[in-house]
N, C-alpha and C positions, 0 to 999 in steps of 0.2 A: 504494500500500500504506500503510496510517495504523497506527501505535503507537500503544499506550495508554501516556500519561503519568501519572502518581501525584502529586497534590498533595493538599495540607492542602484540606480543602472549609469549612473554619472559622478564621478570622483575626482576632485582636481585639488591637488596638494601641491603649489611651486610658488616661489617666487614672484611678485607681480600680478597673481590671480584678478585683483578685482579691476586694473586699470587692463590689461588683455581681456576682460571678461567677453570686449567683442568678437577674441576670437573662440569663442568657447561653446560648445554645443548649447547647451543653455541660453546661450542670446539668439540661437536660433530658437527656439523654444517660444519664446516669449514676443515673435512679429507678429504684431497686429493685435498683438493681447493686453487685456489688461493686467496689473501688477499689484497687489499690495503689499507694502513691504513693514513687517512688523519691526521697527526698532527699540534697541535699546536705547536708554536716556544717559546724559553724558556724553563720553567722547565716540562713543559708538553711534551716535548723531551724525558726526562726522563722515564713517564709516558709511553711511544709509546715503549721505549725500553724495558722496563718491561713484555709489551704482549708483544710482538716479542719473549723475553727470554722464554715464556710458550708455545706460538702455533708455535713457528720455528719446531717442529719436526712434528703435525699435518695438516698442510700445505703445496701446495703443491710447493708454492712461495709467494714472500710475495713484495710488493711493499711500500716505504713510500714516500709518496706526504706532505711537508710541507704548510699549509696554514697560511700565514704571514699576510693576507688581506682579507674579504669578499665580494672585489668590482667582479665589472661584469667580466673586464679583464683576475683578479687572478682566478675566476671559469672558465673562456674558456679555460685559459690557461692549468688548471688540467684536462679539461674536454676532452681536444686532448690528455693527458699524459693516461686518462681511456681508448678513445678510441683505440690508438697504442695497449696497451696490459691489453685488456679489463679481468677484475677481475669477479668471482664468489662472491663475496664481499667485501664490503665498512664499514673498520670502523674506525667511527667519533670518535678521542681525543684530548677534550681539552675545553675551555670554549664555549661562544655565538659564535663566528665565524666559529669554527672548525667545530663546529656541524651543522650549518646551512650551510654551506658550502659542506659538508657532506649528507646533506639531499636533497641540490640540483644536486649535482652530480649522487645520486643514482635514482633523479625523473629523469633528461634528459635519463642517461643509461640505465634505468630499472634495475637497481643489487641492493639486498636489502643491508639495512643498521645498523646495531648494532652503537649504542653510548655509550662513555664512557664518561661521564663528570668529568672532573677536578671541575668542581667547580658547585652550584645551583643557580645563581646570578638570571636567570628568568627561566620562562617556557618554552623557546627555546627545554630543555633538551628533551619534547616527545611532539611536536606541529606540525600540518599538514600547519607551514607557517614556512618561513624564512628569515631571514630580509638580501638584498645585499644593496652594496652599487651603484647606477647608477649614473654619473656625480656627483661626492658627495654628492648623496642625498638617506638615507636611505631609503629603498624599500620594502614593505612586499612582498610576493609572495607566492601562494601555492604552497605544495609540500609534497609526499605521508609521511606516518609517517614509524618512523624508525620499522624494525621488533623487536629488542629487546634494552634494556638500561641496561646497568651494571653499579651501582654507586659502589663506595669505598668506604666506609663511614671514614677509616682509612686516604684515601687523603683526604675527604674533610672538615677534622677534621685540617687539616695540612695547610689550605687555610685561606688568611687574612680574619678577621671577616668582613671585607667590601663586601665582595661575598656575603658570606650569610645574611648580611641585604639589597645586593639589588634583592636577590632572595627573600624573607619575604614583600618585597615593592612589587615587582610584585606579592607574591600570595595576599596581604590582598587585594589589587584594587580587587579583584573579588567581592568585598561588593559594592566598587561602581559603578562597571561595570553595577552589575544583576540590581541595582537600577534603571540603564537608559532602561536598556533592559525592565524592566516593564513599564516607562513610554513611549520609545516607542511603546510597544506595547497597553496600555492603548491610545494612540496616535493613534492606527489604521496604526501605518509608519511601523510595524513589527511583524513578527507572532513568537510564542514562542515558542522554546523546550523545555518542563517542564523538560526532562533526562536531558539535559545540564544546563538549571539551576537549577538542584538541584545536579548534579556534580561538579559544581562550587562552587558552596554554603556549601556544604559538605566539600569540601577540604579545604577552609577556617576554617571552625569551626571546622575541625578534628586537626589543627595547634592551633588554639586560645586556643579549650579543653585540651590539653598536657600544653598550657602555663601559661592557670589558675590553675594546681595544687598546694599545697603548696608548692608539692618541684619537680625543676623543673630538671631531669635530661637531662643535655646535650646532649646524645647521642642519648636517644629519640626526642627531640625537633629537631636533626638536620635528624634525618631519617624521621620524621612525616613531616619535611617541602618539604622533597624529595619527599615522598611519594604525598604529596599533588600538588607541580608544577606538576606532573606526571598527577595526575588528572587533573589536569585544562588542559593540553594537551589534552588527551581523552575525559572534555569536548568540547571543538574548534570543534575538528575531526565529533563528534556526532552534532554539532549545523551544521556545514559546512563553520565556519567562526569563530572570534575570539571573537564575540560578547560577551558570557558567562564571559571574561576574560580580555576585554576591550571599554574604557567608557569614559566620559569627562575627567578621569585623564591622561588616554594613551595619547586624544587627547594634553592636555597640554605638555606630555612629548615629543609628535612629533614636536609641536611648538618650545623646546626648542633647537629641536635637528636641525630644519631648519631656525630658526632664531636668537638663540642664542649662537649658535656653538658647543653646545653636549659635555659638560663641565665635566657631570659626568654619573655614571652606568646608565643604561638603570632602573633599579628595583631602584636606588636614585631617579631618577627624576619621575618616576611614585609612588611612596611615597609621595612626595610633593606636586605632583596634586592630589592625593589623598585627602589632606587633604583643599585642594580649592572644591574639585569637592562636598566633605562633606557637606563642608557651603553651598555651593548651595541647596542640596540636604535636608540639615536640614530645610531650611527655607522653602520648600515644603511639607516635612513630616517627620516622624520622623525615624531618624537613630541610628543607633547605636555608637555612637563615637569610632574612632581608637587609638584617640591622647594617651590616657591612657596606651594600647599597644606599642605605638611608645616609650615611658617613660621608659616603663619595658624592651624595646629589644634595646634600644638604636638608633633607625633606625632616621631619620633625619626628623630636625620638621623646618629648615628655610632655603629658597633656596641659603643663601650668602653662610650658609655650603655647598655648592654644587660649589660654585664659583661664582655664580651668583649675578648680582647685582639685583635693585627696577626696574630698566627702564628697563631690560633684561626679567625680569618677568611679568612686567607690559605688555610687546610685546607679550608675548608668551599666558599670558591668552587673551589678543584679537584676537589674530593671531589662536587660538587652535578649534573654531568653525568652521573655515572652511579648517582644516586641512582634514576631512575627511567629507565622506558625510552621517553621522550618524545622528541619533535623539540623543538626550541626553539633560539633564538637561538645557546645552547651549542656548538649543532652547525656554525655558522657561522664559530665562530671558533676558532683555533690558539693555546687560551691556556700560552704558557711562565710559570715563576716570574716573570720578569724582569718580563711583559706585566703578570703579574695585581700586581706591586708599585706598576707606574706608574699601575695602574688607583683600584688603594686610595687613593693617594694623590690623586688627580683626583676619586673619588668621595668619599669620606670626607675631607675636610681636615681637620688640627686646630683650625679654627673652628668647625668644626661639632660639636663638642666639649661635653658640660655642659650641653644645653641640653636633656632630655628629663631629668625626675624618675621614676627607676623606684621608686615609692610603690604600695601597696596591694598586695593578692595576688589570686591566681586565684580563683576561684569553684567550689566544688567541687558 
């Protein structure tokens, strides 16, 4: 029996993207059509103006809807702006919100969707889910994946180094996402897709292999990590769920985001469960350590750099089991207060302390 998988059938990750956009299949796409283009607010303004200066004469109207918010609200409210005068396409610019907001618009309407990201902070960039916000409470939801992704690599060269280490936080979790995805399926709680996790698994190691060379050049390491969230999108899309690409770490990062007040990036705080969800994980079987990587890219190895205090961490790894209703390593273990103090202290030392600058803001 074969499923129909859903991918982007259009990918362009170089240099120069958005001022060539005229030579790009895409701007053929869009002759004679309408356009709206969902932007972010701030400098990603800029960004929105930029295509508009390329496709204004290819088009046959162009509309720009600012997205300032990703709650329920700011989407109904865009979503009456589509239907008044509904568009031949939807494109998404700007960081996590823009885009997801972006991908929701174009599942209610049916109008396909092109993204442009400003920035790779997670795997939002090509993912068949999107995170809103309902009563303040962040929300996953499916939703169809976009038709095509145009990265910049020249914008996202341009973006604080804080994006791109919490877009590298959210790819590495894919090591411990697959991790639980094998135990639960060794569990009998889940059945496996080997293409998604070895899509998964691939895109990870295709980032790590660029970063273990002796010499590391920049501009590849930041297109291989594009290229890799990218993948981990397509694997979701292929699993039918996010499983391949999250794991007991996400669940911590969901705990911090409901009970701690969501202090920093989505790709920080999954970084940091990352490196809990490890220890679990090692003391079951053997893993590959990331912290050595965290060292070398500078990504954040203790949650007070995040803003976070012990008691705010301490809630979020108990609270993080039944954030969702997964198997995962969680399930393995009988964590008392006592356990999960000894653990913080193992996982988190005070050396690890100071050494991650939480500089620049989200991308909206």
């Amino acid at each position: 029996m074969t499923k129909k998988v859903h991918i982007p059938i259009k990918l362009t990750i170089e240099h120069r993207a958005i001022p060539h956009l005229f030579k790009n299949e895409v701007y053929e796409w869009i002759k004679d059509q309408k356009v709206a283009l969902v932007s972010g607010s701030g400098k990603t303004r800029q960004v929105t103006d930029q295509i508009i200066d390329v496709i204004n004469e290819q088009a046959s109207g162009i509309q720009v809807m600012t997205c300032k918010e990703n709650s329920l609200d700011a989407i109904n409210d865009l979503e009456r702006r589509v239907l008044e005068d509904p568009p031949d396409m939807i494109f998404g610019v700007g960081g996590g919100k823009a885009l997801d907001v972006s991908k929701v618009l174009g599942t209610r309407s049916n109008v396909p969707v092109v993204l442009f990201p400003t920035a790779v902070s997670s795997d939002a960039i090509c993912s068949p889910v999107a995170v809103i916000k309902m009563l303040n409470k962040s929300t996953s939801i499916g939703v169809k994946m976009p038709q095509a992704v145009v990265i910049d690599l020249d914008l996202l060269a341009s973006c604080p180094p804080r994006m791109m280490s919490a877009g590298i936080g959210d790819l590495l979790s894919n090591k411990s996402a697959l991790f639980d995805w094998n135990l639960a399926h060794r569990a009998g709680k889940e059945e496996m897709n080997t293409f998604a996790r070895l899509m998964a698994d691939n895109a990870a190691d295709s980032f790590l292999n660029v970063l273990n060379r002796e010499e590391i050049d920049q501009s590849r390491l930041m297109k291989t990590a594009a290229e890799s969230l990218i993948m981990s999108g397509i694997a979701m899309s292929i699993a039918g769920s996010s499983r391949p690409c999250s794991g007991s770490e996400h669940l911590i990062s969901h705990a911090l985001d409901y009970h701690c007040g969501a202090k920093a990036l989505h790709g920080e705080q999954v970084a940091i469960g990352v490196l809990f969800a490890q220890y679990l994980q090692g003391k079951r079987d053997h893993v590959e350590p990331l912290l050595p990587y965290y060292e070398k890219l500078g990504l954040p190895t203790h949650y007070s750099d995040l803003g976070y205090t012990r008691e705010e961490m301490h809630r979020a790894i108990r609270k993080a089991p039944s954030m969702r209703n997964r198997y995962t390593v969680f399930n393995e273990w009988d964590l008392t207060d006592e356990t999960i103090d000894k653990m913080l202290d193992d996982v988190y030392p005070d050396h690890a302390k100071n050494r991650y600058q939480q500089t620049g803001s989200s991308a909206g």
